[in-house]
matplotlib code that plots the C-alpha trace (Angstrom):
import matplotlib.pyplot as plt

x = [4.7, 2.3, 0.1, -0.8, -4.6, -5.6, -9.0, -11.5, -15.2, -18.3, -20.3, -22.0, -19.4, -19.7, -19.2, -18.6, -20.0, -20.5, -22.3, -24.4, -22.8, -21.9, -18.1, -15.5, -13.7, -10.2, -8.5, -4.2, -2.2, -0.3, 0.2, 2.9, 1.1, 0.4, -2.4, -3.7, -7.3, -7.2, -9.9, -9.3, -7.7, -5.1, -2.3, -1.2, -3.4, -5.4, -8.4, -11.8, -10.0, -7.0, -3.1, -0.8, -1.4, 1.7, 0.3, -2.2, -4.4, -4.7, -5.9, -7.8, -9.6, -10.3, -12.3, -14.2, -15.3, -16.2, -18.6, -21.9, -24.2, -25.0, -21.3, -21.8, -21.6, -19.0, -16.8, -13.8, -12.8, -8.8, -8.4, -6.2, -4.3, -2.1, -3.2, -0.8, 2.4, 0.8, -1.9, 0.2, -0.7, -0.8, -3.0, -5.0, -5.2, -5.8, -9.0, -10.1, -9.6, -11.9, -14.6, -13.9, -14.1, -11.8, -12.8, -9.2, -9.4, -5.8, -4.3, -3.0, 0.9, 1.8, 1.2, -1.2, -1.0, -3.1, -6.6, -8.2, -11.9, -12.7, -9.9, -10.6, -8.6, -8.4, -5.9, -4.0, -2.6, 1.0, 1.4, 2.1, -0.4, 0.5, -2.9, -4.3, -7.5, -10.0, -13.3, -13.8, -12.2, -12.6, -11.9, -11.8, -12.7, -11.8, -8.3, -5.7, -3.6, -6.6, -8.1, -10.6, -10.8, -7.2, -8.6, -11.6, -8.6, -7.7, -9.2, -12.2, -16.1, -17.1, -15.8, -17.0, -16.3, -16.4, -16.7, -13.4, -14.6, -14.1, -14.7, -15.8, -17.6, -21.1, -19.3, -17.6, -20.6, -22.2, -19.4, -19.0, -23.0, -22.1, -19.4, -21.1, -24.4, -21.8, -19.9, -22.0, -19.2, -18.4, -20.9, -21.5, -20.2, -21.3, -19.8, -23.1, -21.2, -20.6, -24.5, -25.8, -23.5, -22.0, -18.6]
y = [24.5, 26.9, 25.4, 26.3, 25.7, 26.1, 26.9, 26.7, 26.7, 25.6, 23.4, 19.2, 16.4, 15.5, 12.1, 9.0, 7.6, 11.1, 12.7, 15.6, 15.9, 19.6, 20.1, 22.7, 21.7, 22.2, 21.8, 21.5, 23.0, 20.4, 16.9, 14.3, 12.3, 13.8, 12.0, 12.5, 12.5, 14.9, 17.3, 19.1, 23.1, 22.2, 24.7, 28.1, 29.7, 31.5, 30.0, 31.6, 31.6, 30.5, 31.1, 30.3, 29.6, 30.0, 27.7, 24.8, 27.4, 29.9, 27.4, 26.4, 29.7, 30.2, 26.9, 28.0, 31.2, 29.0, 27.0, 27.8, 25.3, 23.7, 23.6, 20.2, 18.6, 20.0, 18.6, 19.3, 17.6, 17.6, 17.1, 18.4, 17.7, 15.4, 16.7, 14.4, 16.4, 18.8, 17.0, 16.6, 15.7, 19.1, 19.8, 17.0, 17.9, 21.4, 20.3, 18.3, 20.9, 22.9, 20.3, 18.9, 16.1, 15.3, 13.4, 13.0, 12.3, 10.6, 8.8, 6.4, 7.0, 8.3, 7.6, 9.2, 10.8, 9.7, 10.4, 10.9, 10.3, 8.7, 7.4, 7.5, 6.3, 6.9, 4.9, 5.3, 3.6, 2.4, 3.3, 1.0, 2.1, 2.7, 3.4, -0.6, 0.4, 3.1, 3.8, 4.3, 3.1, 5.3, 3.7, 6.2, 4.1, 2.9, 2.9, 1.4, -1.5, -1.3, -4.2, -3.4, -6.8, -6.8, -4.0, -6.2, -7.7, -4.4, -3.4, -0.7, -0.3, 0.6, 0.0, 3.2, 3.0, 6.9, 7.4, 9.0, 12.5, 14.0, 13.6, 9.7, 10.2, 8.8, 5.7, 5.7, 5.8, 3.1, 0.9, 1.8, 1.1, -2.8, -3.3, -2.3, -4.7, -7.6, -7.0, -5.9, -5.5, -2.0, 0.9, 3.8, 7.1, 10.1, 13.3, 15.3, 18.5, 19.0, 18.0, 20.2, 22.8, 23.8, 24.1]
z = [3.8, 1.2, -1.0, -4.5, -5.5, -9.0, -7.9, -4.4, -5.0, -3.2, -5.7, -5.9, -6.1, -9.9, -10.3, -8.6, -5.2, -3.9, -6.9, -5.7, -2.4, -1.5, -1.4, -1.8, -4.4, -3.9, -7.1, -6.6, -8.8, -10.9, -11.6, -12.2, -15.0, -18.3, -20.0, -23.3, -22.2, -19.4, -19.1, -16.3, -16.1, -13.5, -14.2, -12.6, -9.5, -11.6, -10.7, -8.4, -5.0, -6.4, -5.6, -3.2, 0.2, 2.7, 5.6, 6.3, 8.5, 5.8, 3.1, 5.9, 6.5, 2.1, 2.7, 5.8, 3.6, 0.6, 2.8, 2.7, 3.9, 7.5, 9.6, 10.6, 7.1, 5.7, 3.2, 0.9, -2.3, -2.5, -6.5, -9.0, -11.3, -8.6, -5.1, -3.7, -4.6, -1.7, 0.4, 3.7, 7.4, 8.5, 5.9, 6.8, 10.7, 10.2, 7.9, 10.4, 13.2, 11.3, 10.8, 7.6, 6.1, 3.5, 0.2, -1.7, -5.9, -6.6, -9.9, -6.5, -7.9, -4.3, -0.7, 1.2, 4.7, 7.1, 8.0, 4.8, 5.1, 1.6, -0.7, -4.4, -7.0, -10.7, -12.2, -15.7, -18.0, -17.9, -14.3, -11.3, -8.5, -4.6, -2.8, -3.2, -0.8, -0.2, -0.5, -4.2, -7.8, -10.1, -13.9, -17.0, -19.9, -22.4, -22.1, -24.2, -22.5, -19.5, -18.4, -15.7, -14.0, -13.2, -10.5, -8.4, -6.3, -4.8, -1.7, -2.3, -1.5, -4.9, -8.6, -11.5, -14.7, -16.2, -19.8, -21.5, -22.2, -26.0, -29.6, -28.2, -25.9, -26.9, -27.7, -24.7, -22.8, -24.7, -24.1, -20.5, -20.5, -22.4, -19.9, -16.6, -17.6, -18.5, -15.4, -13.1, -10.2, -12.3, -11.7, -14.3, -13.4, -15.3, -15.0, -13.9, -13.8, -17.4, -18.0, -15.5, -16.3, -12.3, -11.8]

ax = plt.figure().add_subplot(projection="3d")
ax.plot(x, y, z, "-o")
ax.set_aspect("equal")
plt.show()
């Protein structure tokens, strides 16, 4: 199978439970939601260390040359758009066979392979869920027709709300803020990238 990456970059995890962690960011081309709030370039190949990639070894190899710290720790961040629609168990194996360990960024829609190393989940509005466990949920909020609570059954280690980025967003945060003191299950998750200014 080939695989089309928007863009492949070594930089810090941005938000969420593994904010400041270095990763190579592996950002899939595409996605199978199309939400209003998206902030995220996820279209075309066009990206630094971008395009298609015929097999699992060869997308492999472009993440071995954007590593650049110790070997032992390294890490890739499978995001997108939907990296789902690609993410397969070869993929997965051939990451691991190189020593990575793989931290997935899903809206949850589809199923998984196995061997992920940390699950996170982002859900969206209006649409059923299929990944009910991982490591990490992963709330954008607010949302319209979102309830957060109806989440804390589901199976993960940690619960984030992320303030929806745009024209709102320092009331977003301040709600976010409200709702993560009031229910203090929910943790705050900033997007450091766009404060800090790496990719």
């Amino acid at each position: 199978m080939s695989y089309r990456v928007k863009e492949m970059i070594y930089t810090l995890q941005g938000e969420g439970a593994n904010t400041g962690a270095a990763v190579v960011l592996c950002r899939f081309e595409g996605c199978n939601l199309d939400c209003s709030f998206c902030d995220t370039d996820f279209a075309g190949i066009n990206g630094f260390s971008g395009g298609e990639y015929s097999s699992s070894d060869s997308l492999a190899e472009a993440a071995c040359r954007c590593w650049q710290g110790d070997v032992p720790s390294r890490k890739i961040l499978c995001t997108g758009g939907e990296p789902l629609l690609q993410l397969d168990s070869e993929l997965v194996d051939t990451l691991h066979e190189r020593g990575f360990e793989i931290l997935l960024e899903t809206n949850g829609t589809l199923a998984a392979p196995d061997g992920i190393d940390w699950i996170c989940v982002s859900p969206k509005s209006g649409e059923d869920i299929l990944i009910r466990l991982g490591d990490e949920l992963k709330l954008i909020y607010p949302q319209e027709g979102i309830d957060p609570e109806k989440y804390l059954f589901l199976d993960f280690r940690h619960f984030f709300l992320q303030p929806m980025s745009g024209v709102n967003l320092e009331k977003n945060v301040r709600l976010a803020i409200e709702y993560c003191l009031e229910h203090p299950r929910w943790r705050l998750s900033m997007q450091m990238h766009k404060y800090t200014g790496i990719p």
